[in-house]
C-alpha positions in Angstrom: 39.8 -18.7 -17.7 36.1 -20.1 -17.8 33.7 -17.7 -15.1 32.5 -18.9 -11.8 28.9 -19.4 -11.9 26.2 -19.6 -8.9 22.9 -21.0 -9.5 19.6 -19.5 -8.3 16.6 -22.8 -8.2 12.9 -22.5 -6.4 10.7 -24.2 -4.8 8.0 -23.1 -7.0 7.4 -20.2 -9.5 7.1 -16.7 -8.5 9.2 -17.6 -5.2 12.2 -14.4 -6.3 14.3 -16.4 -8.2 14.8 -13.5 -10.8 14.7 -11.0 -8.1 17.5 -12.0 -6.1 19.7 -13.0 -9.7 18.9 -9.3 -10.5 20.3 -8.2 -6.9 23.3 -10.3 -7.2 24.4 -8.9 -10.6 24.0 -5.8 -9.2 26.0 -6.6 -5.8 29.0 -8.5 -7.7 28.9 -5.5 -10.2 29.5 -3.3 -7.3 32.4 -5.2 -5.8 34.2 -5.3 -9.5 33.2 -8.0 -11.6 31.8 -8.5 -15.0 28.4 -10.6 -14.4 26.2 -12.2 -17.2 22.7 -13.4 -15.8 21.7 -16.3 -17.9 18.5 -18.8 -18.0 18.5 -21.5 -20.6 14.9 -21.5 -20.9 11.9 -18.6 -20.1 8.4 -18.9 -20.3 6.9 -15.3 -20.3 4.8 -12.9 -22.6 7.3 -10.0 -21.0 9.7 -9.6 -23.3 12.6 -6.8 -24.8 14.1 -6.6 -28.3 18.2 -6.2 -28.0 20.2 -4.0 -30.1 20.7 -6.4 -32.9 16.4 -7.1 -33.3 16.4 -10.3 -31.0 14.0 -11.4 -28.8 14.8 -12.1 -25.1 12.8 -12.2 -21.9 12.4 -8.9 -20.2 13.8 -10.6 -16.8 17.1 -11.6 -18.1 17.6 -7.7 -19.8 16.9 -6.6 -16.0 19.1 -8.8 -14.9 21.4 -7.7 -17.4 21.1 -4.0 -16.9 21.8 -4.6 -13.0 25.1 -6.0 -14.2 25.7 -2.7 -16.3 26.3 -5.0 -19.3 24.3 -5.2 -22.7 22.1 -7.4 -23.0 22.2 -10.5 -25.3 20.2 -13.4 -26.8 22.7 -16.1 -25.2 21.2 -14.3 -21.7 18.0 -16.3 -22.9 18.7 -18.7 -25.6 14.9 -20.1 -25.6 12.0 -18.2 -25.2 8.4 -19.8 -24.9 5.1 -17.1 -24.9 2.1 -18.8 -24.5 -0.3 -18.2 -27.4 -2.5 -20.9 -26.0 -3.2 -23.6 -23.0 -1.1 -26.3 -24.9 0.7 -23.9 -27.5 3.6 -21.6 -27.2 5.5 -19.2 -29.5 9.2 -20.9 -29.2 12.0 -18.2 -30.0 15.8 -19.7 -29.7 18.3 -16.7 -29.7 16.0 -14.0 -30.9 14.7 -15.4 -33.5 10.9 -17.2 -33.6 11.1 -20.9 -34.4 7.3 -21.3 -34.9 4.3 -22.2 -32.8 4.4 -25.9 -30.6 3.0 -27.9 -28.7 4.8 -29.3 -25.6 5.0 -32.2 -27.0 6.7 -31.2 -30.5 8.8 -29.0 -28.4 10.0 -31.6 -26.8 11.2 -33.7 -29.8 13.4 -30.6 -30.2 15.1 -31.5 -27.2 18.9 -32.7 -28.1 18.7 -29.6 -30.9 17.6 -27.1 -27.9 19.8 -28.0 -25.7 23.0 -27.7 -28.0 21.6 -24.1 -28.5 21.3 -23.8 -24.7 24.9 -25.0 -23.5 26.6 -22.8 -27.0 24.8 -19.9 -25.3 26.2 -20.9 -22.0 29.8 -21.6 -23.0 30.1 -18.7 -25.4 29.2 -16.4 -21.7 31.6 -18.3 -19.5 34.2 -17.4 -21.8 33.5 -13.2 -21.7 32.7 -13.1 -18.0 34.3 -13.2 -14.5 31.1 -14.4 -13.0 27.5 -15.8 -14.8 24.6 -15.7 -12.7 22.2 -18.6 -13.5 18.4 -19.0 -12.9 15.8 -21.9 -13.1 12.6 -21.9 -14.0 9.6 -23.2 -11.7 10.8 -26.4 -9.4 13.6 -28.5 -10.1 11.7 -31.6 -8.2 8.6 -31.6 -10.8 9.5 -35.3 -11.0 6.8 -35.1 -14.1 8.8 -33.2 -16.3 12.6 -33.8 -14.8 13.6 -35.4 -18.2 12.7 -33.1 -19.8 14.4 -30.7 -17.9 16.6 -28.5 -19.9 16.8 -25.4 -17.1 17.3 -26.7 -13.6 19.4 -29.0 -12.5 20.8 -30.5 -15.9 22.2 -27.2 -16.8 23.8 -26.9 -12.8 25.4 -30.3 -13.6 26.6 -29.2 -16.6 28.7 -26.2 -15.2 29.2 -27.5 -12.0 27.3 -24.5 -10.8 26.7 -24.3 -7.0 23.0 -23.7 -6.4 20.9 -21.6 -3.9 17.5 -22.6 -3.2 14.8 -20.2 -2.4 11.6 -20.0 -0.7 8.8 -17.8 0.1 7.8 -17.4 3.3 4.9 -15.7 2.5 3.1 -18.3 0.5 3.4 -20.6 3.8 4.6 -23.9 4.0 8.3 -22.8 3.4 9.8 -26.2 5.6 7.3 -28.6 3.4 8.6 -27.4 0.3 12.2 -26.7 1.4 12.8 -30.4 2.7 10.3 -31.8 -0.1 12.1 -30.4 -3.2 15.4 -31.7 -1.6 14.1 -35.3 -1.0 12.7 -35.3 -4.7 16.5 -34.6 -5.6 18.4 -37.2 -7.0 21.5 -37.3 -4.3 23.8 -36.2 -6.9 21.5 -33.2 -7.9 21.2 -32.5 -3.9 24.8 -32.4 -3.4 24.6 -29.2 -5.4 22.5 -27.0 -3.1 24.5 -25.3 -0.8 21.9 -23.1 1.0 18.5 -22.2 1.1 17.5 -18.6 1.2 13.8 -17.5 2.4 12.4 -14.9 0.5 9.3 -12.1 1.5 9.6 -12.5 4.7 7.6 -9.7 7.0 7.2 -10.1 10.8 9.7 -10.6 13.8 12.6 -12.7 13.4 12.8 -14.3 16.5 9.9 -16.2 15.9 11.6 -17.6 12.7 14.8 -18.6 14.1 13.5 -22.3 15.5 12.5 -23.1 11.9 15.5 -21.9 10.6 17.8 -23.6 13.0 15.4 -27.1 13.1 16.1 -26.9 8.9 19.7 -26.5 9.0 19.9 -29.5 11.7 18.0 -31.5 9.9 18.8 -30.9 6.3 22.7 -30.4 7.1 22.4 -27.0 4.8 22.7 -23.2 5.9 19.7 -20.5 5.8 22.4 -18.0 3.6 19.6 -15.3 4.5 16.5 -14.3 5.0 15.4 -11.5 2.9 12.3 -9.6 4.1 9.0 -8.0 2.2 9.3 -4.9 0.6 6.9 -1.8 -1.1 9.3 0.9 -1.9 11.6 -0.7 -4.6 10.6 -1.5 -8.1 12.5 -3.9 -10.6 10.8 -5.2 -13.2 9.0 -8.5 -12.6 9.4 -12.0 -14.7 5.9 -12.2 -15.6 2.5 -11.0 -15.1 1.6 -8.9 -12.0 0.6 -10.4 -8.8 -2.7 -11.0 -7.8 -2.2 -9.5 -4.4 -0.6 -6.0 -5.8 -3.2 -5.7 -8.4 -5.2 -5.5 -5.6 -3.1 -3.0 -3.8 -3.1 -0.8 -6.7 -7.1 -0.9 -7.0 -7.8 0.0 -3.6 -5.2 3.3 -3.4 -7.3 6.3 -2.6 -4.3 8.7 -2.3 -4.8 9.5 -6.3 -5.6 12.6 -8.0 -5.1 10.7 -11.9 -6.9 7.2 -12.3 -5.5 5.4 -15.4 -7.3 2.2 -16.0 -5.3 -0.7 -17.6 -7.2 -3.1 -19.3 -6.5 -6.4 -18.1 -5.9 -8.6 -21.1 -5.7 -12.8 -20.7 -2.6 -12.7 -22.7 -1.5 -9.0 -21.8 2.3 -8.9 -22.5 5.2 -6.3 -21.5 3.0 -4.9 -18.9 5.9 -3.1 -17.1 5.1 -0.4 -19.9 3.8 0.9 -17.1 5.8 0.5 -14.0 6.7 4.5 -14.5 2.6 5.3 -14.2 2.4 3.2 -11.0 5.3 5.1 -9.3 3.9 8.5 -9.8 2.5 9.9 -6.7 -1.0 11.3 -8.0 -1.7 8.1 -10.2 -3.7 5.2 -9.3 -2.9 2.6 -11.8 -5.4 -0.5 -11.7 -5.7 -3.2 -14.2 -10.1 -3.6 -15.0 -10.1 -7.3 -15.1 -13.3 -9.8 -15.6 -15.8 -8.7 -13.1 -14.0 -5.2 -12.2 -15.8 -2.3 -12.9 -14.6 0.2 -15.5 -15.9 3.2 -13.3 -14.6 6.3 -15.0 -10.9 6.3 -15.1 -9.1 9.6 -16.6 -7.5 7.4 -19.2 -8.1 4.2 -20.7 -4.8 1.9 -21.8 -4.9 -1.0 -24.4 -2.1 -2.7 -23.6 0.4 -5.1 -25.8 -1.1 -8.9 -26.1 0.6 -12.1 -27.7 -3.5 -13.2 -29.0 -4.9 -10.0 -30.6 -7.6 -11.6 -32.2 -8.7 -13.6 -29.2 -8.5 -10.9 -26.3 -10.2 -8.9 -28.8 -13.5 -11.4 -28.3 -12.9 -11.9 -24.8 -13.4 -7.9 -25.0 -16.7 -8.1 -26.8 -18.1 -11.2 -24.9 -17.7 -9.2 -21.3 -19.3 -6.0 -23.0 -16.1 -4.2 -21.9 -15.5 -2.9 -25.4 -18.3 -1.9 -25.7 -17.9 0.5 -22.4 -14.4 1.3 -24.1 -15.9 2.7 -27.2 -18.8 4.7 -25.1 -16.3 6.5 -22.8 -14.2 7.2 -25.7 -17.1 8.9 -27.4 -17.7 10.5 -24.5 -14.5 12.3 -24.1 -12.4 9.6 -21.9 -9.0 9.1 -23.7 -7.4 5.9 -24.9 -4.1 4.7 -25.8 -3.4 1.5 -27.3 0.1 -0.2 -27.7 1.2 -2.7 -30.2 -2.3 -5.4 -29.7 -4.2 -2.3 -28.0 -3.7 -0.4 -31.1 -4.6 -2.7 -33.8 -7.6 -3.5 -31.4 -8.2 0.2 -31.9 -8.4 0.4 -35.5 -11.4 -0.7 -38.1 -10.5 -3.9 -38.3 -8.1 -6.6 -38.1 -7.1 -9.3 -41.0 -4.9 -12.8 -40.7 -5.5 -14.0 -44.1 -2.5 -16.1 -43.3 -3.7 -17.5 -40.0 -1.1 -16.1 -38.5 -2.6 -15.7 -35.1 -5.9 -17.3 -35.3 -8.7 -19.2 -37.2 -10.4 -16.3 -38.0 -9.7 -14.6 -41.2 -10.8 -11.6 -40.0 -12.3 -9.6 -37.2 -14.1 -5.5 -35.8 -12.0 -3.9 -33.9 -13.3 -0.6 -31.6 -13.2 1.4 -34.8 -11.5 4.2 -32.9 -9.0 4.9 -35.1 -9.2 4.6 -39.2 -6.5 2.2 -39.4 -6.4 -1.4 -40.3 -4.3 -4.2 -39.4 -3.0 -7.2 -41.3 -0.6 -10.4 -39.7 2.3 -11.4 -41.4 4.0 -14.4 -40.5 7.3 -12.5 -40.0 7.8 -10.3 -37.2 9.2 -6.8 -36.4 11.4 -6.5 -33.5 13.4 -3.5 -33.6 14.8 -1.2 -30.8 13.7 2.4 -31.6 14.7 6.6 -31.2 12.1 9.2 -32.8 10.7 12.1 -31.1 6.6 13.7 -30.9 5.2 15.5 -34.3 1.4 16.3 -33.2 0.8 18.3 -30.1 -2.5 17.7 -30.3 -5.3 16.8 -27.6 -3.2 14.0 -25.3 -0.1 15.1 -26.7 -0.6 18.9 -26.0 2.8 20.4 -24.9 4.4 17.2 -26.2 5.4 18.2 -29.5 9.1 17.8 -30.7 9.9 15.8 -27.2 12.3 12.7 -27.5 11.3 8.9 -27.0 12.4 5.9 -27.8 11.3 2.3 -27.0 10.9 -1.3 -28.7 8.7 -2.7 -31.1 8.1 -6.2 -31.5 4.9 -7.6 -33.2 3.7 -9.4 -36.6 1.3 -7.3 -37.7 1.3 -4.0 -40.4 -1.1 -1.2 -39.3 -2.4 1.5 -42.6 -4.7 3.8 -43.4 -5.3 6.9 -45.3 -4.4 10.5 -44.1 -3.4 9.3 -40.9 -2.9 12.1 -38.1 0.9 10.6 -36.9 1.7 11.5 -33.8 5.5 10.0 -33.8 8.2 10.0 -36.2 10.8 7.3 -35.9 14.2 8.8 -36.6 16.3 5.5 -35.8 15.0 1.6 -36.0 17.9 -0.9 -34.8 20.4 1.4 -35.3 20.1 2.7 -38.9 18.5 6.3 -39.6 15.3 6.4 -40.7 12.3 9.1 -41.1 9.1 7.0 -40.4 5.9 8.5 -39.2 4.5 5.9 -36.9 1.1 5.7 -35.2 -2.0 7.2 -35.3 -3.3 9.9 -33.3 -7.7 10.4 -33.9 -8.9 13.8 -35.1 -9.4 14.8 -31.8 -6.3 14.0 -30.2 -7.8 11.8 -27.7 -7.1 8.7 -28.8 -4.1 7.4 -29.8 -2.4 4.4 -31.1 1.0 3.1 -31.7 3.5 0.2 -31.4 5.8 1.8 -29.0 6.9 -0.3 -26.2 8.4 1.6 -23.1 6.3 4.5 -24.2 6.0 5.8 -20.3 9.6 5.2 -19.4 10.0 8.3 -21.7 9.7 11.0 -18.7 9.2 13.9 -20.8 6.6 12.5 -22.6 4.8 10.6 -19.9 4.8 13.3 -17.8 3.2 15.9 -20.3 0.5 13.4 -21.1 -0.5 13.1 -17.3 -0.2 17.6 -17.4 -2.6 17.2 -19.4 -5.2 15.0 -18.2 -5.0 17.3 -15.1 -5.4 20.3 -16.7 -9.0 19.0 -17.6 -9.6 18.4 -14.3 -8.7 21.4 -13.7 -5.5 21.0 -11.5 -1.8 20.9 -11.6 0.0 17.7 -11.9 2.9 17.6 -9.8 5.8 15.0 -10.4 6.8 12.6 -7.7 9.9 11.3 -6.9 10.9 8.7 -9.9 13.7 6.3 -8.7 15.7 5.6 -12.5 16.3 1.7 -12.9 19.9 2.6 -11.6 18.6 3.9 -8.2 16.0 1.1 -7.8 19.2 -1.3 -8.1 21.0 0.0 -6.2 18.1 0.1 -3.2 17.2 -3.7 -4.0 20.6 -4.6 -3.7 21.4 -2.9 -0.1 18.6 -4.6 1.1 19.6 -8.1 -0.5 23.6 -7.3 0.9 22.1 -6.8 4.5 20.1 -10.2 4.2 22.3 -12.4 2.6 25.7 -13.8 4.1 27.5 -12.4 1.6 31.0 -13.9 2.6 29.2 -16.9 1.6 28.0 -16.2 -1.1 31.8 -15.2 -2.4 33.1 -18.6 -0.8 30.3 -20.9 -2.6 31.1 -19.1 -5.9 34.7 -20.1 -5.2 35.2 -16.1 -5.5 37.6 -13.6 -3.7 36.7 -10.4 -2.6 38.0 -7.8 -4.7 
């Protein structure tokens, strides 16, 4: 028998839609049934390599890991990562299909969206239950036929939909009632509730919107789910203006790590595990910030090497990067932050960019050159080098994801990993590059600090030469932070419902 689905739309981006999928799967895994999450189409630099060496966004592999099921591609059938204003990388189930404009993308359309309703079918028939998510607005009346994500792929399955809000942008009852009236009536008929999201204040003061909506509108408020701190899920996409903020002005730090702030920085929850540690102040040095004198420097991943690169040099940031290096301030640079690191970079090819060829930091003695094919492989290896940032480290598990196009060499390289497992087969690779000194190091390792053991050695150390003790916090797993999100998300919600407009019983 075919799953139930529910639908999850906004009224913009960045209004929770991902969040509160991710809380469902986890709610309905709790009350006994086998969940998918699914979105048709993701735009998003954030992204995770599944067991077989596909390419899927990071949200739907949260969403996925909530349900307690593996991940796969049909999760995320199309993936676009921005390389440019009008260009995207445009992966369909794992595998990259090239570089388009919207407009060629487009012209892919009947093509896509046989990809995108396979996907869909093949997960209605290995589920009880498939959580689906839109992308953006369904009422951009610019782009609604072209819409392959919202409201075609609810009329497709019949999928009852929830529409959400945030109350904390203001104007939640302009853009509740205004995405409805931009509905076509036979797209409206399929919202069955609204649901306002980040909501922080008193209640009561609500409750005359709310009940003025529901009159009005003839739909139910299925809950109101309020602002939090104290959980952390992994977001869709780059993070917020308003908590980068947050995080730069935290004075209750004994550890500052300083992220640099890339245009096209991608998988930045490398570091959610930094952020959560109790004496770290992670803040990402953006146009304009100042570098200060952080206790470690991070390169982080980037779909546009070659171009953050020169957005480096024109703000003189590098510059400052390869002075505090010298001067003793460690680095570490993953996947585009460590070819950044090396000598220099090469796209013969034009792989990436116009340029043939380009300086990196020359921090490390390595060189990279793009190929047109790319590496995405889940990996297991363990340390080899206890040496400067690695001190104590040595021999200590870790494993991660790669995914990039590029091939990093040099001679003699001071390793400081060895891959024992890529995708599944056993292998003994050295991988990385660690500088004579130890203190800076370079690798293609994503999830790199979700390795405890190793994370929290490397910040031992960077104490020690500040001649204190660092002391771990309290690390919630992924499994506890689930669990947390979804007890708040079952108080809020009308959960009986939520059951009733999937057309589910309770188990």
């Amino acid at each position: 028998m075919p799953a139930k689905t529910l639908m999850v739309q906004g009224t913009a981006s960045s209004v929770g839609k991902s969040t509160l999928v991710t809380a469902l799967c986890r709610i309905l895994r709790q009350d006994g049934w086998k969940v998918a999450p699914f979105k048709a189409q993701n735009m998003s630099l954030n992204s995770f390599v599944t067991r077989e060496g596909g390419e899927m966004g990071r949200a739907q592999v949260v969403q996925a890991e909530a349900a307690q099921v593996e991940p796969t591609v049909e999760m995320n059938p199309i993936l676009l990562k921005p390389e440019a204003d009008h260009r995207s990388q445009v992966i369909v189930k794992g595998k990259p299909l090239g570089g388009l404009t919207a407009i060629d993308y487009y012209a892919l359309r009947d093509q896509l969206w046989s990809v995108i309703t396979e996907s869909l079918e093949s997960l209605l028939l290995q589920y009880d239950v498939v959580l689906i998510e839109g992308a953006g607005s369904p009422a951009e009346v610019n782009l609604k036929e072209q819409d392959m994500v919202n409201m075609r792929v609810a009329l497709h399955c019949r999928a009852p939909v929830l529409l959400v809000a945030d109350i904390d942008r203001g104007g939640i009852f302009a853009s509740l009632v205004g995405t409805l009236e931009l509905l076509d009536p036979h797209e409206r008929a399929l919202i069955k509730a609204f649901v306002i999201n980040k909501f922080r204040g008193d209640l009561s003061l609500l409750t005359p919107g709310v009940n003025w909506l529901e009159e009005r509108m003839g739909i139910p408020v299925a809950g109101i789910i309020p602002y939090y701190h104290d959980i952390h899920v992994a977001e869709e996409d780059s993070v917020s203006l308003e908590h980068r903020r947050a995080m730069k002005l935290r004075d209750d730090w004994v550890l500052d790590i300083a992220v640099i702030g890339l245009p096209h920085i991608s998988n930045f929850d490398d570091f959610d595990p930094l952020e959560q540690e109790d004496m770290v102040r992670l803040r990402y040095v953006e146009q304009n910030d100042d570098l200060e004198k952080p206790d470690l420097i991070i390169l982080p991943g980037t779909k546009s090497t070659m171009a953050d690169l020169a957005t480096l040099k024109s703000m003189g940031l590098a510059q400052e990067i390869i002075d505090r290096a010298r001067g003793g301030t460690p680095v570490i640079g993953i996947c585009g932050g460590y070819q950044m690191l090396g000598e220099s970079i090469l796209d013969p090819g034009h792989v990436e960019s116009t340029e043939p060829q380009a300086a990196g930091l020359g921090l490390l003695p390595v060189t990279t050159t793009f190929f047109p094919v790319k590496s995405t492989h889940q990996v297991r290896g363990h340390v080899v080098s206890g040496k400067g940032l690695l001190h104590g480290a040595s021999n200590l598990p870790l494993s991660g994801y790669e995914i990039h196009m590029g091939k990093t060499t040099g001679a003699d390289l001071l390793h400081p990993f060895c891959i024992d497992e890529r995708s599944r087969k056993p292998c003994r690779d050295l991988d990385g590059c660690l500088s004579p000194d130890g203190n800076v190091l370079g690798a293609y390792l994503h999830g790199l600090f979700h390795n405890e053991g190793l994370r929290r050695s490397i910040l031992s150390e960077l104490a020690a030469r500040k001649g204190t003790v660092f002391r771990p916090g309290k690390v919630l797993s992924r499994e506890e932070q689930y669990d947390r999100l979804a007890a708040l998300v079952r108080s809020s919600l009308d959960i009986d419902f939520i059951y009733r407009t999937a057309d589910l019983k309770r188990r």
